[in-house]
C-alpha positions in Angstrom: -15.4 0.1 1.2 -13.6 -2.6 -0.8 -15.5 -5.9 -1.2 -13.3 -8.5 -2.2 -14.7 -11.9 -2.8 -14.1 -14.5 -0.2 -11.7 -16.9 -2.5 -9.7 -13.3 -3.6 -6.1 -14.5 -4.4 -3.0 -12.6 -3.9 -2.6 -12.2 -7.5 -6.2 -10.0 -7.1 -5.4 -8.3 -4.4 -1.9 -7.0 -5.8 -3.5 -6.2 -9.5 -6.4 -4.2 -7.7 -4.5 -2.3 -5.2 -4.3 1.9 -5.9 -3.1 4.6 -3.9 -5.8 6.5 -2.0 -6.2 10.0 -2.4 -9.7 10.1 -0.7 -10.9 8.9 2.5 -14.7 8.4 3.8 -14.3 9.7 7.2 -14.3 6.9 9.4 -10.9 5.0 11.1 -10.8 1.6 10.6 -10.3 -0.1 13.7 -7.2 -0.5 15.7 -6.8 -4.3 15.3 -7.5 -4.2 11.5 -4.1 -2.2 11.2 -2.2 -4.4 14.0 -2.9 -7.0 12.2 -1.5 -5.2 8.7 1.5 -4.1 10.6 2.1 -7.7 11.9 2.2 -8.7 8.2 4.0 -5.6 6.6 6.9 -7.2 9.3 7.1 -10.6 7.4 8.9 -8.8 4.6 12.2 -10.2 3.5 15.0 -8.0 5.1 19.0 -9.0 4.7 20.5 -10.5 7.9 17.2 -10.5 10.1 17.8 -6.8 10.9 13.9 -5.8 11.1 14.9 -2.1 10.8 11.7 -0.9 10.7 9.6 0.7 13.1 5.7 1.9 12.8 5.1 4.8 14.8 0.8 4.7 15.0 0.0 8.8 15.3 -3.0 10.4 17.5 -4.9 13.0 16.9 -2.3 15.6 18.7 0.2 14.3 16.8 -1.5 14.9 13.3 -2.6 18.4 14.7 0.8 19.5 14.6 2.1 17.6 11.8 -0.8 18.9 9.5 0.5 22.1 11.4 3.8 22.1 10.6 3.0 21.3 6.8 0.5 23.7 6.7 3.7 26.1 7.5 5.8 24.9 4.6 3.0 25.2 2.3 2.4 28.6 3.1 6.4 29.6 2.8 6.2 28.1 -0.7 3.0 28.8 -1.8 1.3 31.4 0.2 -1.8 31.1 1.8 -4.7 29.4 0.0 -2.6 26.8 -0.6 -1.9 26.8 2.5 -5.5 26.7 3.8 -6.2 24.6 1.0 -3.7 21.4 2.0 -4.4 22.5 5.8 -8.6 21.2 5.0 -6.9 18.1 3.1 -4.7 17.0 5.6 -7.2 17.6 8.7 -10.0 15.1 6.6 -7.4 11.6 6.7 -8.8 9.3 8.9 -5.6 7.2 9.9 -1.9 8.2 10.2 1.4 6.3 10.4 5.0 6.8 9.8 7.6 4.3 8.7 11.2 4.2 10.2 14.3 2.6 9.3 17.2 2.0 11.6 20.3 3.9 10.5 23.5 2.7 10.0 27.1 4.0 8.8 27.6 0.9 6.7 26.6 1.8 3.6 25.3 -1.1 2.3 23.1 -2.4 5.2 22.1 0.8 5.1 20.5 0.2 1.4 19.5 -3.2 2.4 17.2 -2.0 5.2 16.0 0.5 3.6 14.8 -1.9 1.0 13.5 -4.1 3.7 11.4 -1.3 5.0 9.7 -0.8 1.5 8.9 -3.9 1.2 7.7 -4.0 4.5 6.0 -0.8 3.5 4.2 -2.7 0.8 3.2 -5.9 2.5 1.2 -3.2 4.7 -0.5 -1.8 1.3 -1.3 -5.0 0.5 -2.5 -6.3 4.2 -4.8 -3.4 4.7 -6.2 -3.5 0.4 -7.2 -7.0 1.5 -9.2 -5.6 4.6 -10.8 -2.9 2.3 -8.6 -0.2 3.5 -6.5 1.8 1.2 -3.3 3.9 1.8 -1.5 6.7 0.6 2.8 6.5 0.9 4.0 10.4 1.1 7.7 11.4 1.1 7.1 15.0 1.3 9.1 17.4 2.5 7.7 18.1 5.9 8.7 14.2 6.5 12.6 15.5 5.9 12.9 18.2 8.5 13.5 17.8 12.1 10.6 19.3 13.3 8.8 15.9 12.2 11.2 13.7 13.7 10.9 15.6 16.9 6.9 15.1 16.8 7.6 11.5 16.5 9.9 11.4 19.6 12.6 11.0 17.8 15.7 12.8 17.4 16.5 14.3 14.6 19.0 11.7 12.2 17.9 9.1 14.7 16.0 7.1 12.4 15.4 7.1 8.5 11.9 8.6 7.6 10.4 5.8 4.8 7.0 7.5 4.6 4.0 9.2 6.3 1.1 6.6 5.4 -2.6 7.4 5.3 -4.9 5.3 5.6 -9.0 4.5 5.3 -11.8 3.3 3.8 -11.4 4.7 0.1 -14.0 7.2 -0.9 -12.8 6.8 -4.4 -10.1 4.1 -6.6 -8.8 5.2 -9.0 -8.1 3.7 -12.4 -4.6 2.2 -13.1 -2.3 1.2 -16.2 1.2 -0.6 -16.6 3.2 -1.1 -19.2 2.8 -3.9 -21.3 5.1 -6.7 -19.7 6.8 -7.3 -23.1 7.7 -3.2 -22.7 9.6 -3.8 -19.1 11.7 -7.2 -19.8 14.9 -7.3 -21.3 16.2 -10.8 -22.1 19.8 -11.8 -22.3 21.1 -15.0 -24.2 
């Protein structure tokens, strides 16, 4: 678990922050993540639209999306890969999907779905602060219609923004950035 001090600033929680990759086995608790999700929804969005919707997932639910990945795995890669992502997938604690409202209008259809990443990362940051890490996926068992089905959704209903794990981090990894000199470019 993460221990941040008790005067952490946001500046420590966003420089400290890393994807996830391994969980310790236990779910943090429900209100933990409420509370991270009421967060995540404070992110700046273009005409109020909050088009996002979290969609918390049980244990049937992960069954048969671990199921259904499992599947495309083994299409593309056979089985021990297969078996192999199957273990991976059945060890992740916590599970939640992202959603964006869709639109025809082009442009608020952008807009919210740069709304929902930053919602997306308000929650990374929310539950970092609680010593809970997260992993953001945009694999392609999130893109089929099998997944939006599991989700109660139909299929094109909704934008998929991510499948998010989340846990108590069994491991952080280390992280680098470019120099901020190497990212600005300054006009006169």
């Amino acid at each position: 678990m993460l221990d941040f001090p008790p005067n952490s600033t946001i500046s420590d929680v966003i420089r400290h922050r890393r994807t996830i990759e391994n969980f310790q086995p236990e779910c943090p608790p429900r209100d933990v993540i409420l509370r991270a999700i009421e967060l995540a929804r404070w992110a700046p969005n273009h005409k109020h639209t909050e088009p996002w919707r979290f969609h918390l997932l049980g244990d049937q639910t992960v069954r048969e999306i671990a199921r259904l990945n499992t599947e495309l795995v083994r299409e593309a890669k056979g089985d021990t890969a297969a078996a192999a992502k199957q273990q991976r997938w059945s060890s992740v604690p916590g599970w939640l999907v992202l959603t964006c409202e869709v639109t025809d209008d082009p442009i608020r259809s952008e807009e919210d779905y740069a709304a929902c990443c930053c919602a997306a990362q308000n929650l990374a940051l929310a539950l970092w602060a609680e010593g809970i890490g997260m992993k953001w996926s945009t694999g392609a068992v999130t893109r089929t219609d099998e997944f939006a089905r599991l989700l109660g959704l139909e299929p094109g209903e909704r934008r998929i923004v991510g499948l998010f794990w989340y846990g108590y981090p069994a491991s952080i990894p280390e992280a680098r950035r470019k120099e901020v000199e190497d990212i600005i470019n300054e006009r006169p």
